[in-house]
Structure formats: C-alpha cells, structure tokens
C-alpha positions as CSV (number, residue, x, y, z in Angstrom):
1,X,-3.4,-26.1,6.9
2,X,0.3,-25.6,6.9
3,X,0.1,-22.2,5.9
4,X,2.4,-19.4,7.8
5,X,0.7,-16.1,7.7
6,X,2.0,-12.4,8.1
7,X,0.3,-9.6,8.3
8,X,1.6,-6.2,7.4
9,X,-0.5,-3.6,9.2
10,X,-1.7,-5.6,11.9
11,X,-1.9,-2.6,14.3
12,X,-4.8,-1.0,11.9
13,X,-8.8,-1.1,12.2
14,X,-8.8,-4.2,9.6
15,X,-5.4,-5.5,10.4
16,X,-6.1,-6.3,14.0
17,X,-9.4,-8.3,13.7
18,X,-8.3,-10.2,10.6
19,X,-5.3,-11.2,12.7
20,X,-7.2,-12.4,15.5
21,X,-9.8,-14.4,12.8
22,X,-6.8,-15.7,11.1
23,X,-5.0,-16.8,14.3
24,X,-8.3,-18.7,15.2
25,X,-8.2,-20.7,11.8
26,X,-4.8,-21.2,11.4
27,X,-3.7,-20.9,14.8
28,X,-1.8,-18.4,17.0
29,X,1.6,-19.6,16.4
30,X,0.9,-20.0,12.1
31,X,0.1,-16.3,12.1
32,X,2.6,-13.7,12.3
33,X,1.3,-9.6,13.0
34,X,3.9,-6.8,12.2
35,X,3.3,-3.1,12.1
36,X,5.5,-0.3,12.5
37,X,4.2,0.2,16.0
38,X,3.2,-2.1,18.8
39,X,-0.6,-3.2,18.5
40,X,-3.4,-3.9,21.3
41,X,-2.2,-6.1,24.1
42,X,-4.7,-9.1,22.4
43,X,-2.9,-8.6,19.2
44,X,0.8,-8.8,20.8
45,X,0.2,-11.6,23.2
46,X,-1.8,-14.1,20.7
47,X,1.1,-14.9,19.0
48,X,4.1,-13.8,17.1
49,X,4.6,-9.7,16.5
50,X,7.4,-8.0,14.5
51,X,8.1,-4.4,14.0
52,X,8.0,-3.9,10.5
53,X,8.2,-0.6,8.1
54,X,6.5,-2.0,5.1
55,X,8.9,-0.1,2.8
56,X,11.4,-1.8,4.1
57,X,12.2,-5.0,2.1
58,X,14.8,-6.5,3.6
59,X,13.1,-6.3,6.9
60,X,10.0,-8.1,5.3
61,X,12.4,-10.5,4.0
62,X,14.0,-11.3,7.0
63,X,10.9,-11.7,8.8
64,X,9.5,-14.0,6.4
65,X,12.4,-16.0,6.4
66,X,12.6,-16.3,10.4
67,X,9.1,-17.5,10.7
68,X,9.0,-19.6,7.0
69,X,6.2,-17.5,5.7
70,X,4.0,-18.5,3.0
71,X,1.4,-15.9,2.5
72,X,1.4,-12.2,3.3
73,X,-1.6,-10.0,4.0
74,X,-0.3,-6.3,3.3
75,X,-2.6,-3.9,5.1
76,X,-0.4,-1.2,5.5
77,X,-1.3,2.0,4.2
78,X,-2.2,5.6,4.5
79,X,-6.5,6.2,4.4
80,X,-8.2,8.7,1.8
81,X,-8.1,11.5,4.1
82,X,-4.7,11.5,5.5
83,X,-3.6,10.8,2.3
84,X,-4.6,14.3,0.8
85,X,-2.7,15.9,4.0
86,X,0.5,13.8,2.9
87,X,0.6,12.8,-0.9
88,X,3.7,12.1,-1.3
89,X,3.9,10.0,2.1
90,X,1.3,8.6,1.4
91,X,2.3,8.0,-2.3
92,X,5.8,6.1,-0.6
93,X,4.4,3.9,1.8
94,X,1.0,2.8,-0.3
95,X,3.1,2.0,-3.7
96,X,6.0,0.9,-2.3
97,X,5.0,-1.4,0.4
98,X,2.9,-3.4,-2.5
99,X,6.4,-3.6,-4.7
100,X,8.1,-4.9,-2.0
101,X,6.0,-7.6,-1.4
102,X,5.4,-7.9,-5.0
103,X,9.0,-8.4,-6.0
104,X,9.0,-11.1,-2.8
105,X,6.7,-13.2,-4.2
106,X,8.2,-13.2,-8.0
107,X,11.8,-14.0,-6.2
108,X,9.5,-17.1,-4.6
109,X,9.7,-16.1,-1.1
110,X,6.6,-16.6,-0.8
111,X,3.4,-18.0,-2.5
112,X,0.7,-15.6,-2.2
113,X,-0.5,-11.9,-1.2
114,X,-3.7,-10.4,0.0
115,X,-3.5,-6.4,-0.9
116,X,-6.8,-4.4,-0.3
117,X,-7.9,-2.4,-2.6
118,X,-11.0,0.4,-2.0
119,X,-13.8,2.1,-3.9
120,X,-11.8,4.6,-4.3
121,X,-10.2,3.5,-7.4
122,X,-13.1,5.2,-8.9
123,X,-13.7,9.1,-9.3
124,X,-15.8,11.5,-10.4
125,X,-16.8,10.2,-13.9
126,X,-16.9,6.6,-13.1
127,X,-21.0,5.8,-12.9
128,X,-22.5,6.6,-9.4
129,X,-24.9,3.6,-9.1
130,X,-23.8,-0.3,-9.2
131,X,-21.1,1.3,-10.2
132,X,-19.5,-2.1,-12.5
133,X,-16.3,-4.2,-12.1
134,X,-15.0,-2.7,-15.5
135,X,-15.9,0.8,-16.0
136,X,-14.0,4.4,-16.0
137,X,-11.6,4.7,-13.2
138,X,-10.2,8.6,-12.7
139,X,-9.7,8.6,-9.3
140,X,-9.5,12.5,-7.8
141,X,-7.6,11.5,-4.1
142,X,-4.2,10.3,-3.6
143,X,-5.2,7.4,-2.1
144,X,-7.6,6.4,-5.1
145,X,-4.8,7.2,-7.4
146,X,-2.3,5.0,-5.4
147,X,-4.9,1.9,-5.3
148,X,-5.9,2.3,-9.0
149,X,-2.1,2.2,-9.7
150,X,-1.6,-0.8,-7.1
151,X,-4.1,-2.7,-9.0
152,X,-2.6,-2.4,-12.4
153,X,1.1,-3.2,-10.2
154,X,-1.1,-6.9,-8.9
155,X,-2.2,-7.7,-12.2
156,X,1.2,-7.1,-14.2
157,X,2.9,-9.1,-11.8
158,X,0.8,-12.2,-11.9
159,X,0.4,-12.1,-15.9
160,X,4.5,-11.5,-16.4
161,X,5.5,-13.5,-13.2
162,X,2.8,-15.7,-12.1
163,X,2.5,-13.9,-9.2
164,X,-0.8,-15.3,-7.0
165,X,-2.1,-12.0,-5.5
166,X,-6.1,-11.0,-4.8
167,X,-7.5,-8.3,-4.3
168,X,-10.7,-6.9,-2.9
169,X,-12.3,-3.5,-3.3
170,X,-13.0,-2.7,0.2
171,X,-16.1,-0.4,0.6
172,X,-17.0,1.5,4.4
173,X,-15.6,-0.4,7.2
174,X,-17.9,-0.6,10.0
175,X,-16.1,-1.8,13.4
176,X,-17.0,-1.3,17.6
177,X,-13.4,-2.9,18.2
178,X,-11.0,-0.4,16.8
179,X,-11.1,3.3,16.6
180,X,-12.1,5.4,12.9
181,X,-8.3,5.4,11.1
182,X,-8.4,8.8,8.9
183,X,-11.0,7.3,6.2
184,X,-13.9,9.2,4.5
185,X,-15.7,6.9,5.6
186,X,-15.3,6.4,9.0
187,X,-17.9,8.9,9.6
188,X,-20.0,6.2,10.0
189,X,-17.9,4.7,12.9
190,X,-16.7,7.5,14.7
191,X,-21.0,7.9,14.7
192,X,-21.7,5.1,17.1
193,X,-19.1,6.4,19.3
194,X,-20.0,9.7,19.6
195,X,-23.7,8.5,20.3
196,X,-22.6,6.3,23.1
197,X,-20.0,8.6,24.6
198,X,-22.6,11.9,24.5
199,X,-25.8,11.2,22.1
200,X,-24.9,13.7,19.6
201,X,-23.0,13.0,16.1
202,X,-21.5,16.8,13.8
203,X,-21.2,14.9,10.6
204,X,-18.5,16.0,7.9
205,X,-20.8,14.6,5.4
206,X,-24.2,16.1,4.3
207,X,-26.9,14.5,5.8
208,X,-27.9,12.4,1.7
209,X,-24.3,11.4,1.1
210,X,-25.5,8.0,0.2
211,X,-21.9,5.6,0.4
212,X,-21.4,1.9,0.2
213,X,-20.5,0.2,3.5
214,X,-19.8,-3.1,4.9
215,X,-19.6,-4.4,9.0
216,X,-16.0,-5.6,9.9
217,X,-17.5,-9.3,10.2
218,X,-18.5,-9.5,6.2
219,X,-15.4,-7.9,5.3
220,X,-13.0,-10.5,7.2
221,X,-15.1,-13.3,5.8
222,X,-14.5,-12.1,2.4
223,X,-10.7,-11.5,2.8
224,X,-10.3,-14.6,4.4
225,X,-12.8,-16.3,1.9
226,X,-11.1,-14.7,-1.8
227,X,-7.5,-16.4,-0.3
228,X,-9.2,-19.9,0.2
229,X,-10.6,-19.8,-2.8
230,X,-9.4,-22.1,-5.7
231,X,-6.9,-20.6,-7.8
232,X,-9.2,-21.2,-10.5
233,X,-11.7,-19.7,-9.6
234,X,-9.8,-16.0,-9.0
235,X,-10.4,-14.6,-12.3
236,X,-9.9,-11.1,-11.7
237,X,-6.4,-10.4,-10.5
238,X,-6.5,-6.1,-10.4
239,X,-9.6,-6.2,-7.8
240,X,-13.0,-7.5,-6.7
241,X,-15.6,-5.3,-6.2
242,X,-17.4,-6.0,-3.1
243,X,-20.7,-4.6,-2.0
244,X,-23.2,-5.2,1.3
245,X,-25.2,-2.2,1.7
246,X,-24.9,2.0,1.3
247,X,-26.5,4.2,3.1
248,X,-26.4,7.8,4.5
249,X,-25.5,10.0,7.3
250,X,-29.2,10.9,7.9
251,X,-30.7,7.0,7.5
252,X,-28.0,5.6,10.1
253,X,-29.2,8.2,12.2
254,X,-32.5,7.5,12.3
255,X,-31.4,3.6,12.3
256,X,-29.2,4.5,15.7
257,X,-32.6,6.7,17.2
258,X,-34.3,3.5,17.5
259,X,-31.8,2.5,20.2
260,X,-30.7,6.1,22.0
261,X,-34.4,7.7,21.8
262,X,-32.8,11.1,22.3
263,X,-29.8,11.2,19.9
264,X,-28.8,13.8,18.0
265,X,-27.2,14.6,14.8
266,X,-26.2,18.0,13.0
267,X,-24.1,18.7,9.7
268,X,-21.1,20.8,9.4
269,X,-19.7,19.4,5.3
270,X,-15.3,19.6,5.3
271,X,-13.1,18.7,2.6
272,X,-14.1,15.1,2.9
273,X,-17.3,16.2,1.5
274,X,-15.2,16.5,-1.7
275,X,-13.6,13.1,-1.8
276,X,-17.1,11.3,-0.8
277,X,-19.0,13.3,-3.3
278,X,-16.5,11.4,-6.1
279,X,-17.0,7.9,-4.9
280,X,-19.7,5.7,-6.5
281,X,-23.0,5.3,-4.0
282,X,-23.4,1.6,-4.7
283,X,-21.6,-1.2,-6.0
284,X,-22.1,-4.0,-8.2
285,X,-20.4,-7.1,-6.9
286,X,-21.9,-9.6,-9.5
287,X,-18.4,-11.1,-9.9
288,X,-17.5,-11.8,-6.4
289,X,-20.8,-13.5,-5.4
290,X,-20.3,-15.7,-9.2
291,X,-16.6,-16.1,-9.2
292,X,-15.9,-17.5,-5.1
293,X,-19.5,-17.0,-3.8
294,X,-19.1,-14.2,-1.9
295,X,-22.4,-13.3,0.1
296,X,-22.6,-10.6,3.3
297,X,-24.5,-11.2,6.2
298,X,-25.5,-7.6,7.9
299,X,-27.9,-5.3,6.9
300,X,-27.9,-1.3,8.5
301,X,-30.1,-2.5,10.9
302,X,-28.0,-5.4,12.1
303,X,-25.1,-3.6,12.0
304,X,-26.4,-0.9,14.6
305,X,-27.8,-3.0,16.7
306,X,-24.3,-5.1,17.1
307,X,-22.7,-1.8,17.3
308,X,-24.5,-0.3,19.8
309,X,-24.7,-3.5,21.9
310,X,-20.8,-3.9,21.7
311,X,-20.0,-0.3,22.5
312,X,-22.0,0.3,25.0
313,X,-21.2,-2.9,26.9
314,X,-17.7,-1.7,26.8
315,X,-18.7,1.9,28.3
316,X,-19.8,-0.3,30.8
317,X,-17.0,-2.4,31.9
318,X,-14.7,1.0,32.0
319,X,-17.3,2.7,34.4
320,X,-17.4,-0.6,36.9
321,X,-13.5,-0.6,36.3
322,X,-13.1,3.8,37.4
C-alpha cells in the first residue's frame, strides 16, 4: 500500500482511534494526524502530527505537500449540540473545511477524501423507522443542515470534477477510549462513565428515545472498509447510510444493570431532547451491506459488556497508579 494518509481531526472521539487503526494498516510513518490542537500522547508519538485549522487551505496544502499525501480523512467538525450554541461557527468550520479539501482534490493534490456524514441529515418529516437512503431530508439543527449541504457539496464535485470522495452516514458513536464530544448522542457514552465513576446516569433524553447507534469498532471498519472499496463499487457519492442497532436510554440501562447490580438511572429531558426527537429511530442500510458489503459486528449487549470491561479496567490502573 503506498498510500499516505492525513487525517483532519485526529484529536476527536473518531479521529483518534481511526488514526491509530489506520497507522496499524498502513503504518505509523504513511499516516499523517493533524488537529488544531495537540492529541493524546498515543496519537502524537505513533507517528507524524501537524497543527492544522481545517479552514485553512493553504496550511492543508502545505501539509499535504511536505508529507506527499494521497488521501485525506476530514473529521473535523463541530457536533449537533455545540452546533446550535455556535451556528455560524459551526456553519464556517463544517462547510468550509469540506471546500477546502474539495477544491484540493479537483486541483489533483490529492486522490481521494473520506468526509463523515451523520443521521442528522434527516429531520423531522423524514420517515422515523428504516428511515431509506433516498427519502425527505429537512434537517431542523445546524449541524444537520451543514451535513445535508456537505453531501450535495461531495456529490457535485465528483459528477463536475471527478472528484473520488465517500461518505458515510455515521449513526451513535459508542467508544470507552475517548470522552463524549458535544453530540446528541453521546448520552449513551457519557452513560458508561458515569456508571463506573458513581453508578448513577441523569439522562437528557427521555427514558423511550429510541436512536440508532453503532460501537467505535464497526464504525472504523466501515470507514476504513468504504475507502478500500473498488471505485466501482461506490455508487452513492452524497452518503451511505449505515446502521448496527438503536436503542434507548431505559434498555441500555437495564443492559448496563446486568453488570453494576445497583445502578441507577433518572430523567431530566434539555434542549437535546428537541434535536433527538427529529432524528430517524432506525436506519435502513440496504445499500451499504449490497454496494461494499458492509456488515457490524456488536449488538447492545456486546457493546456493554466491552464497555464496561474497558472502563472499569482503566478505573483500575488510575487507583493502583494514586
């Protein structure tokens, strides 16, 4: 693989594991992680690490030409509920941070681009079940309305230019490594924390919000998977939809009780309520799985076990190291 990789965003909750998986593959010196801040010490001393400010071309450019970059994977971005506490920040860095990169690859800097998309492309009238790849997309957040727009940005420029981006409609992101980032949700994250730390979860979310979700692992795979897919076999160049599982506040609750007997959950709705209550509740992903045979591995019950296994072996270690 002669591939040289960088990553925009590396610092974030996806960013830094798909760095670490990529660096594995492709090897620590082939993949290149930037942020506008400094990252974990794993992710700085693996390999390469630029600061970055993904709205900043010429700095991408200049990165990409120091290190002969072939591929970027833009991560950067500001999450759904940051987003509606900072539109038009959130607006700059989400829209303009694709263009960039965009424009890069038309000039032929460089041959391909990851840029995540998110269920939240759809809104309140698009269909709440399986909701479809094609269907009505009004989006009600600032981030939705910023990936919606990205997407029509990713397939204009590879119809007009030839431009070999993919996408994939990201749903939940489960993870034990990296903190919740300021997403909807990352209720169900910041969950396994709190029941580690103190056996007790106050949900933003009422107790049925049923959303789709996905553990870090599947995700990775997928991202990793749609670039190493044949060209011809990416037919959808706006975004995939992905899917795993959905659930809710109350069922990963229960799921968690299996493992701390005692644990504790209560429900105090916020303005996130709002955004979750416009997102679909499942996903139908029937053109991933046909198009590059996407499949996920982890089921609720898989995913807390792994996360509770993880977390608290990392409670752990900090104790014995106090």
């Amino acid at each position: 693989m002669n591939d040289t990789i960088l990553i925009i965003g590396a610092s974030g909750q996806i960013g830094s594991e798909l760095t670490q998986k990529l660096r594995k593959i492709y090897g620590n010196q082939q993949v290149i992680a930037s942020d506008i801040r400094e990252g974990n010490t794993e992710l700085m001393t693996s390999g390469h690490f630029e600061i970055i400010d993904a709205t900043n071309k010429e700095a991408i450019l200049k990165v990409i030409q120091k290190h002969q970059v072939t591929q970027v994977y833009l991560m950067a971005a500001m999450l759904s509920a940051t987003a509606e506490k900072y539109p038009q920040k959130a607006w700059n860095l989400n829209m303009n941070s694709l263009l960039n990169v965009l424009d890069l690859a038309k000039e032929k800097h460089i041959k391909q681009v990851y840029w995540p998309s998110s269920i939240a492309v759809f809104g309140p009238s698009s269909p709440k079940k399986n909701t479809p790849q094609k269907t009505i997309m009004e989006p009600s957040t600032v981030y939705g309305i910023s990936k919606v727009s990205g997407e029509h940005w990713c397939n204009y420029y590879h119809e007009k230019y030839g431009v070999d981006v993919r996408s994939i409609r990201y749903p939940g992101i489960i993870s034990w490594k990296t903190n919740p980032g300021g997403g909807t949700t990352d209720y169900a994250v910041d969950i396994f924390f709190k029941a580690i730390e103190n056996g007790s979860y106050d949900s933003f979310l009422s107790e049925n919000t049923r959303l789709p979700m996905m553990y870090m692992e599947d995700a990775i795979n997928a991202t990793i998977q749609i670039m190493q897919a044949n060209t011809k076999d990416i037919k959808i160049r706006t975004s995939y939809n992905l899917a795993a599982i959905s659930f809710t506040p109350k069922e990963i609750a229960n799921e968690i009780k299996k493992h701390i007997t005692d644990f504790t959950i209560t429900y105090h709705p916020d303005f996130r309520q709002e955004i979750a209550d416009s997102w679909p509740q499942s996903i139908a992903d029937i053109d991933a799985r046909t198009d590059w045979n996407w499949q996920h591995q982890f089921d609720l019950a898989a995913i807390t076990k792994d996360m509770i296994t993880n977390l608290q072996a990392q409670k752990n270690k900090k104790l014995e190291n106090v």
